[in-house]
Biopython code that builds the backbone (N, CA, C, O; Angstrom):
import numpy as np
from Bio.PDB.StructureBuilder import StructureBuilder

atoms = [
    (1, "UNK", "N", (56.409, 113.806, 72.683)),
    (1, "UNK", "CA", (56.460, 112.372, 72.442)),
    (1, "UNK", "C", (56.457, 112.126, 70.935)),
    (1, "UNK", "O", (55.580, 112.698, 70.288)),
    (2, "UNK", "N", (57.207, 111.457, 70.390)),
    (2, "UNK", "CA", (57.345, 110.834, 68.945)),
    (2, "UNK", "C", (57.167, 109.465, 68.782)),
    (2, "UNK", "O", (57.324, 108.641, 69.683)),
    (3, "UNK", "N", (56.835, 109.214, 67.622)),
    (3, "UNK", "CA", (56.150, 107.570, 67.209)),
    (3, "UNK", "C", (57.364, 106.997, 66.755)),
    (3, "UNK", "O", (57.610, 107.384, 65.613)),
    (4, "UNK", "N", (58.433, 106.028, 67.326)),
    (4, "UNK", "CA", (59.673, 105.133, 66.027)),
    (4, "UNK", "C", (59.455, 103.797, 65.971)),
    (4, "UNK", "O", (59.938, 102.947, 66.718)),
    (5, "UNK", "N", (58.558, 103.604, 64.875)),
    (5, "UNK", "CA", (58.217, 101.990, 64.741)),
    (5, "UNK", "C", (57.005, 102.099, 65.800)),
    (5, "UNK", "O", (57.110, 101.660, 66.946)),
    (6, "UNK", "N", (56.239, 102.514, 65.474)),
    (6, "UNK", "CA", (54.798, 102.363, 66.266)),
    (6, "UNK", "C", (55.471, 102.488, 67.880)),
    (6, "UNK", "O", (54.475, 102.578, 68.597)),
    (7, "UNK", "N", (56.568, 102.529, 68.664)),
    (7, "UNK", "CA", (56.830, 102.633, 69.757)),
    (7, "UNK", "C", (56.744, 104.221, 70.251)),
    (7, "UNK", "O", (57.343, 105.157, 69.722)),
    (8, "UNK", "N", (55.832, 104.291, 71.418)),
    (8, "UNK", "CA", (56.682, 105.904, 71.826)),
    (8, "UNK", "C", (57.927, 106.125, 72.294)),
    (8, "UNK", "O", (58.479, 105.412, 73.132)),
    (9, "UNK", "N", (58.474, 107.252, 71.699)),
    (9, "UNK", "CA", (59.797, 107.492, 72.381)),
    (9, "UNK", "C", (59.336, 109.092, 73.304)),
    (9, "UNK", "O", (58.204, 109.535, 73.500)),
    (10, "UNK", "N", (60.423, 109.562, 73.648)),
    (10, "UNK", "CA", (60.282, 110.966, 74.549)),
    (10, "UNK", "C", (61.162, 112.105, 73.050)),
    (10, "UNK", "O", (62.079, 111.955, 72.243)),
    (11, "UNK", "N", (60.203, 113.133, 73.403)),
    (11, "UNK", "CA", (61.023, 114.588, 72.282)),
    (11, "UNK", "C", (61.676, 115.019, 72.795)),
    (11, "UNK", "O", (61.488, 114.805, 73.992)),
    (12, "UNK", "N", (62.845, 115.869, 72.520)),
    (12, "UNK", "CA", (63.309, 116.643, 72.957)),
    (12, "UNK", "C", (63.876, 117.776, 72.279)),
    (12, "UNK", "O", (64.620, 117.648, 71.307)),
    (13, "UNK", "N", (63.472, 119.106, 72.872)),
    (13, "UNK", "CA", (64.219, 120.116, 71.628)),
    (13, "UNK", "C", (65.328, 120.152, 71.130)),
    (13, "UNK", "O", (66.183, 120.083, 72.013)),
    (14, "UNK", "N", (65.755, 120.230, 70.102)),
    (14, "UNK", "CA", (66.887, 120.340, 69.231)),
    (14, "UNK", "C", (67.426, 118.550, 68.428)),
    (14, "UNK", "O", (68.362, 118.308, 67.666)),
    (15, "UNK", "N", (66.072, 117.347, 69.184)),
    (15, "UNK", "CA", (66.752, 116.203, 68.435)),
    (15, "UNK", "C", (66.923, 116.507, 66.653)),
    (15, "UNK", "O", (66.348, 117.103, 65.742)),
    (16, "UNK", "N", (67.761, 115.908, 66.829)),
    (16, "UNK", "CA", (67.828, 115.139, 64.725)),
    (16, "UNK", "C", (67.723, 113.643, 64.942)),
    (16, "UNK", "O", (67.706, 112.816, 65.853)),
    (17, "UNK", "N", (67.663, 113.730, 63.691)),
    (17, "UNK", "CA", (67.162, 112.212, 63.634)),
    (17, "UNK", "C", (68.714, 111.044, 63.705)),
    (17, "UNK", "O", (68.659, 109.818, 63.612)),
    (18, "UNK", "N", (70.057, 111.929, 63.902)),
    (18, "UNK", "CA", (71.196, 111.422, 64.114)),
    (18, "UNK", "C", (70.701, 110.640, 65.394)),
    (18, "UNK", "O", (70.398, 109.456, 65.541)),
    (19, "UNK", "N", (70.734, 112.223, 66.695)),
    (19, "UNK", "CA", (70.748, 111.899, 67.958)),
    (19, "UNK", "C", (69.611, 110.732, 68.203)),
    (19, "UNK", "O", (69.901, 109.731, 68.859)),
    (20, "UNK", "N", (68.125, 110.944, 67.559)),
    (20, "UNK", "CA", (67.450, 109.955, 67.722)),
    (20, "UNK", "C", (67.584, 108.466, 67.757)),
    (20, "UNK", "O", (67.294, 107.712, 68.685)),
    (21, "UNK", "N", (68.287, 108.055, 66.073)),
    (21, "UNK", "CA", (68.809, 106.541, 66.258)),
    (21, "UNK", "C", (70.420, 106.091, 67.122)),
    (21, "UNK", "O", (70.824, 104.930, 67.193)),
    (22, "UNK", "N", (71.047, 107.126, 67.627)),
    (22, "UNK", "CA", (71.936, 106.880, 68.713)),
    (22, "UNK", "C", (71.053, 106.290, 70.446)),
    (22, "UNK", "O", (71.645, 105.925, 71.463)),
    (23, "UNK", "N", (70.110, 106.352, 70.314)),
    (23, "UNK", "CA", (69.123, 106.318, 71.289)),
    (23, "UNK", "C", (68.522, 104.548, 71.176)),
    (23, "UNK", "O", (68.339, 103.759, 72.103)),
    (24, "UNK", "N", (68.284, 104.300, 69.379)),
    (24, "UNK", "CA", (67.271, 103.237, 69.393)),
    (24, "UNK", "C", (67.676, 102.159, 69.404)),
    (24, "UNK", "O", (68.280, 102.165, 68.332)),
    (25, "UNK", "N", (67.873, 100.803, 69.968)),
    (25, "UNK", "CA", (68.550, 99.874, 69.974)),
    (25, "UNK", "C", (68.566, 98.960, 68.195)),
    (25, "UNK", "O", (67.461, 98.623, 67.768)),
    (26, "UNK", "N", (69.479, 98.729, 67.559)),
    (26, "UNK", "CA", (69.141, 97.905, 66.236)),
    (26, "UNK", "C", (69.364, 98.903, 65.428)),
    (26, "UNK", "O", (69.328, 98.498, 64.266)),
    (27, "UNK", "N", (69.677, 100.538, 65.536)),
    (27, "UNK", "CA", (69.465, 101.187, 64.220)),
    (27, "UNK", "C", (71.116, 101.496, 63.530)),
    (27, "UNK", "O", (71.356, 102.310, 62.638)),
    (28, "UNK", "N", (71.780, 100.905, 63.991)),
    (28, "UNK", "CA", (73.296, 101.785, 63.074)),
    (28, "UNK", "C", (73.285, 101.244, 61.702)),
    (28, "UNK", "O", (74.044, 101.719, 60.857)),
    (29, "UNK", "N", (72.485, 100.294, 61.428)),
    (29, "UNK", "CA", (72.270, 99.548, 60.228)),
    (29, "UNK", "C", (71.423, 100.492, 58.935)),
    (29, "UNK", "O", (71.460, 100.433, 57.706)),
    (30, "UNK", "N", (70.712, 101.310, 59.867)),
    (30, "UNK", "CA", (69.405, 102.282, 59.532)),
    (30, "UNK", "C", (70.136, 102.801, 58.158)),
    (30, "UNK", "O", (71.066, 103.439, 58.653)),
    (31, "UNK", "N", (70.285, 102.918, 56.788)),
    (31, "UNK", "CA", (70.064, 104.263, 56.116)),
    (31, "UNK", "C", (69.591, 105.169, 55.412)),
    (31, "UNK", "O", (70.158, 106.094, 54.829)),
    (32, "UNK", "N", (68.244, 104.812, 55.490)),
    (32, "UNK", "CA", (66.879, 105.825, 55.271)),
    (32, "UNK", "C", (65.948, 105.699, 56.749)),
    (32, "UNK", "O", (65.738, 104.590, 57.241)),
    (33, "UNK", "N", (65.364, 107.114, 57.455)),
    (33, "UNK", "CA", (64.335, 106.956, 57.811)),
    (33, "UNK", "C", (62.553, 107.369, 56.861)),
    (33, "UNK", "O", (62.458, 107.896, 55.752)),
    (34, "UNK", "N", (61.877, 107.102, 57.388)),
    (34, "UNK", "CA", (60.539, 107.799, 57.009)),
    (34, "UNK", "C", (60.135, 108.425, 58.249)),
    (34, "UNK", "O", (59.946, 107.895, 59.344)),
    (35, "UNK", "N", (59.990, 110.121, 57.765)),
    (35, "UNK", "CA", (59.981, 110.680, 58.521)),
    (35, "UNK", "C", (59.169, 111.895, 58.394)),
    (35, "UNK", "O", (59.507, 112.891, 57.754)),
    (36, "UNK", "N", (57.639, 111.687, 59.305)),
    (36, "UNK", "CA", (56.058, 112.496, 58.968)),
    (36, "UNK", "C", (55.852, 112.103, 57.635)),
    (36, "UNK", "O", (55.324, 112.986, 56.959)),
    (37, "UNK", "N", (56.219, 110.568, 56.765)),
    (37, "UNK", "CA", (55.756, 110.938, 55.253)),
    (37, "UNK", "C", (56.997, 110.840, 54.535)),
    (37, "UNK", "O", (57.169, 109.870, 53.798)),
    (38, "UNK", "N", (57.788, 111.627, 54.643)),
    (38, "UNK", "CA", (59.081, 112.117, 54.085)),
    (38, "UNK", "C", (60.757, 111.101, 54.233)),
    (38, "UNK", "O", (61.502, 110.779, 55.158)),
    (39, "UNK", "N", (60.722, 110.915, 52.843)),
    (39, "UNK", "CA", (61.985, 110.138, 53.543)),
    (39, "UNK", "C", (63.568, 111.152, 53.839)),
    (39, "UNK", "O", (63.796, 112.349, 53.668)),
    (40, "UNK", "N", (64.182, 110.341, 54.198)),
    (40, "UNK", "CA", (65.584, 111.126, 54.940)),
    (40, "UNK", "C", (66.662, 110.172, 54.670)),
    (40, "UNK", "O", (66.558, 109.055, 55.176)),
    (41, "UNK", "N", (67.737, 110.461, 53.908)),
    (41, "UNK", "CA", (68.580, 109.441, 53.534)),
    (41, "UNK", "C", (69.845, 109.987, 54.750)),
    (41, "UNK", "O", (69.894, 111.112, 55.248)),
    (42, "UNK", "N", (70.712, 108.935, 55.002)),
    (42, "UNK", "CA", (72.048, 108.451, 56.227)),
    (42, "UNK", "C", (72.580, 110.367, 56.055)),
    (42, "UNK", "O", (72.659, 111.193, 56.964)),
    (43, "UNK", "N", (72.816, 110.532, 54.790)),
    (43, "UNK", "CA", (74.135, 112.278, 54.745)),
    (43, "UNK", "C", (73.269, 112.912, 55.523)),
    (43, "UNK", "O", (73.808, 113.044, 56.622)),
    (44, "UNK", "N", (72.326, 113.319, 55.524)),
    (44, "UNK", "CA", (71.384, 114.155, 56.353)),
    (44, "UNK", "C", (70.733, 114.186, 57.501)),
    (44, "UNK", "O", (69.962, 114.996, 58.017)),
    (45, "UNK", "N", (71.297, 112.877, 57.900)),
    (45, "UNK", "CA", (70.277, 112.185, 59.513)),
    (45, "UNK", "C", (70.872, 113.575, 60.654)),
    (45, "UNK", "O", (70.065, 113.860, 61.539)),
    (46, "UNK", "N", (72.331, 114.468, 60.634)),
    (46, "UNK", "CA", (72.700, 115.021, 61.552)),
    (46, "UNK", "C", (71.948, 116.480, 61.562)),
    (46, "UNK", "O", (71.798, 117.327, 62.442)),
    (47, "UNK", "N", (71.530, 116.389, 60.149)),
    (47, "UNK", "CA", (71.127, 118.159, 60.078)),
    (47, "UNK", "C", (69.355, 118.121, 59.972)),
    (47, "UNK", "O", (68.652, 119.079, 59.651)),
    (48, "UNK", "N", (69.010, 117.111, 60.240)),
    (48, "UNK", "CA", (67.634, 116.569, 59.892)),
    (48, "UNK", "C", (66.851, 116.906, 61.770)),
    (48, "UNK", "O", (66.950, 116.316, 62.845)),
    (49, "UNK", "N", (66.375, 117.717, 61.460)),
    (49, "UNK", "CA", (65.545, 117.810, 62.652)),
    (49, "UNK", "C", (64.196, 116.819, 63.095)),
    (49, "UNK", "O", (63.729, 116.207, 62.135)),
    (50, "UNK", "N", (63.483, 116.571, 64.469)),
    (50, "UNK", "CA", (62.929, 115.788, 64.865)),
    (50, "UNK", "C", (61.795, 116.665, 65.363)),
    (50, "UNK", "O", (61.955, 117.235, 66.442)),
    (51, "UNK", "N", (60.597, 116.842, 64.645)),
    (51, "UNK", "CA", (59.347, 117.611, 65.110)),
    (51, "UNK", "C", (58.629, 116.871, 66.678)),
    (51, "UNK", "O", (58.157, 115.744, 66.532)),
    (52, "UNK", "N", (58.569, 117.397, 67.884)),
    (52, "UNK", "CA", (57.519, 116.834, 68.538)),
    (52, "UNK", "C", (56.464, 115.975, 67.788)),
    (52, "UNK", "O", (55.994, 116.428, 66.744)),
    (53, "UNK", "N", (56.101, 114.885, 68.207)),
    (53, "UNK", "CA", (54.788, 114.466, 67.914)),
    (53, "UNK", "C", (54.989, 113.756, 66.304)),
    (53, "UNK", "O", (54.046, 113.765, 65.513)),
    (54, "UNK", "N", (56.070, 113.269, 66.017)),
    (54, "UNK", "CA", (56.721, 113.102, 64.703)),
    (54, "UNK", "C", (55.721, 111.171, 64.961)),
    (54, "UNK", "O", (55.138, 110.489, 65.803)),
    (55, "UNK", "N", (56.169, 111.182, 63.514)),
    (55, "UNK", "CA", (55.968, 109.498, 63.149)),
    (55, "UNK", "C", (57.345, 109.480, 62.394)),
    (55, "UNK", "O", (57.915, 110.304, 61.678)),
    (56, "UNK", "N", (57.784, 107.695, 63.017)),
    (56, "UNK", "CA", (59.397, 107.999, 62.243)),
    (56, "UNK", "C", (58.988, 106.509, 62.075)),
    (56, "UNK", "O", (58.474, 105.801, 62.941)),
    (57, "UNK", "N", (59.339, 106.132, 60.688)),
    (57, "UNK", "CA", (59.981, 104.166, 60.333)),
    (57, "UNK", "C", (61.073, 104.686, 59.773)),
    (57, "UNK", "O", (61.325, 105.671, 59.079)),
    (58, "UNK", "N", (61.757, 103.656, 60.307)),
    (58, "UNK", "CA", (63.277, 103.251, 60.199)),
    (58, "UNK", "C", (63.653, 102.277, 58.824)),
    (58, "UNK", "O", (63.345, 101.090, 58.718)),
    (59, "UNK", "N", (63.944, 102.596, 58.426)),
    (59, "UNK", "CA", (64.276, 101.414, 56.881)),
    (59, "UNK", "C", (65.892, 100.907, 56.244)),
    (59, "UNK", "O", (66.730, 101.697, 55.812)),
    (60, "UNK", "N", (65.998, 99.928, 56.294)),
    (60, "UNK", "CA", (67.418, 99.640, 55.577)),
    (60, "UNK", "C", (67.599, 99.209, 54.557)),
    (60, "UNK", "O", (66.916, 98.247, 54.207)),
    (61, "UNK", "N", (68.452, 99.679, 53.804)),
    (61, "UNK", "CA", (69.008, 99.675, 52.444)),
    (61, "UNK", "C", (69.949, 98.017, 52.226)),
    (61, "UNK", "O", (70.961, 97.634, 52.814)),
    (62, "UNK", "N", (69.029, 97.246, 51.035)),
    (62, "UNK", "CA", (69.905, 96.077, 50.773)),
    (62, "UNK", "C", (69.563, 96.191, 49.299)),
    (62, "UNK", "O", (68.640, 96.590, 48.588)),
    (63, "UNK", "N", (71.042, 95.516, 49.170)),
    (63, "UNK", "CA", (71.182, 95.322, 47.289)),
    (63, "UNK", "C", (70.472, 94.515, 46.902)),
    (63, "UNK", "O", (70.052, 93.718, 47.740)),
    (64, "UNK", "N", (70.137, 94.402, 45.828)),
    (64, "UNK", "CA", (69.233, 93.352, 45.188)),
    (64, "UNK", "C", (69.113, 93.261, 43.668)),
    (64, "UNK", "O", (69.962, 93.992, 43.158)),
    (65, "UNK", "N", (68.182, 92.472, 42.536)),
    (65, "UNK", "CA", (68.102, 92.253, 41.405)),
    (65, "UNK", "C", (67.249, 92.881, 40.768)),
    (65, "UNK", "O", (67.006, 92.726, 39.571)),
    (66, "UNK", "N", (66.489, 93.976, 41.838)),
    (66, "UNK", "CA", (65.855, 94.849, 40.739)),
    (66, "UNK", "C", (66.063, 95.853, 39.719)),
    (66, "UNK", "O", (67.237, 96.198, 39.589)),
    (67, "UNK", "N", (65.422, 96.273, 39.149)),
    (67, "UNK", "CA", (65.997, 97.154, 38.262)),
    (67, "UNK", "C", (66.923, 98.223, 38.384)),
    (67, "UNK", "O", (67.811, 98.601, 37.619)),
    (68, "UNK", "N", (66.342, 98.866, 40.101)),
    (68, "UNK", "CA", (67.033, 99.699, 40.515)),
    (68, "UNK", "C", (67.943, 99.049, 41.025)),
    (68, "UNK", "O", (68.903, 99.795, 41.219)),
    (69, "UNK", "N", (68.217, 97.598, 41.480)),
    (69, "UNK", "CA", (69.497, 97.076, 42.422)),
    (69, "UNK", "C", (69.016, 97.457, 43.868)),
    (69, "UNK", "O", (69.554, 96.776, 44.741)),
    (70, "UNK", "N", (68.157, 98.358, 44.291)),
    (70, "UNK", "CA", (67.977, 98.328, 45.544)),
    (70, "UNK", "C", (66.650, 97.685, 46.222)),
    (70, "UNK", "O", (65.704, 97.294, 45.539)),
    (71, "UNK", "N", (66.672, 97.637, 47.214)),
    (71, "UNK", "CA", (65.173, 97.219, 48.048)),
    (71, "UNK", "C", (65.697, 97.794, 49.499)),
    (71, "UNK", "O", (66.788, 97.936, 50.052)),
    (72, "UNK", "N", (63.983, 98.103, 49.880)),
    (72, "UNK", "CA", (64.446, 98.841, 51.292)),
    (72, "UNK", "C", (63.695, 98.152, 51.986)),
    (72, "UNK", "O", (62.619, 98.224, 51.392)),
    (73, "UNK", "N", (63.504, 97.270, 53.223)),
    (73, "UNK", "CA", (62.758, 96.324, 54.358)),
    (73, "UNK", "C", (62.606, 96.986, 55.014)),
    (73, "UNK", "O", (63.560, 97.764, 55.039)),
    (74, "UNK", "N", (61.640, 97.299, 55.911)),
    (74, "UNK", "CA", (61.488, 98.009, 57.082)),
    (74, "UNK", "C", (62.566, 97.366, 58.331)),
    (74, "UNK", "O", (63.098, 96.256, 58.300)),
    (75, "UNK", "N", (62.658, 98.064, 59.055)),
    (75, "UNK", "CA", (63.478, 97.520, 60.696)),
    (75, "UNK", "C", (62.620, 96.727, 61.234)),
    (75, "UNK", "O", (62.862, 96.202, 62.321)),
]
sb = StructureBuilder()
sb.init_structure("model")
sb.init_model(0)
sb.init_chain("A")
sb.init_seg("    ")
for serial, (resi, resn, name, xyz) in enumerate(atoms, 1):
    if name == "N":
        sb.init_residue(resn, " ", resi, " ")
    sb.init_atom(name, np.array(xyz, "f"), 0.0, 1.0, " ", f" {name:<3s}", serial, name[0])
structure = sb.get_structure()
């Protein structure tokens, strides 16, 4: 069982975190997760593996006026 957005989902061996948000309703928008801690940017979601027992937030990327130009909102 894994945590996405405080929801349980079901594990399964061999997920990535691709197959995962093909699963979550609202995520094609997704392109960073947080994942155990760790973030995971969109190029890597296919080769990015999914630990049993994981904690995952979902986060999306919007432009903005900060210094960096970016801001990330949670899902």
């Amino acid at each position: 069982m894994i945590q996405v957005d405080d929801n349980p989902m079901p594990w399964n061996e061999g997920m990535t975190v691709a197959s995962l948000l093909a699963q979550v309703e609202d995520a094609k928008f997704c392109s960073v997760v947080r994942l155990n801690g760790r973030l995971v940017s969109s190029p890597k979601f296919d080769q990015t593996l999914v630990p049993d027992n994981a904690v995952i937030q979902l986060w999306l990327k919007v432009l903005g006026s900060s210094e960096s130009g970016l801001y990330w909102i949670k899902l």
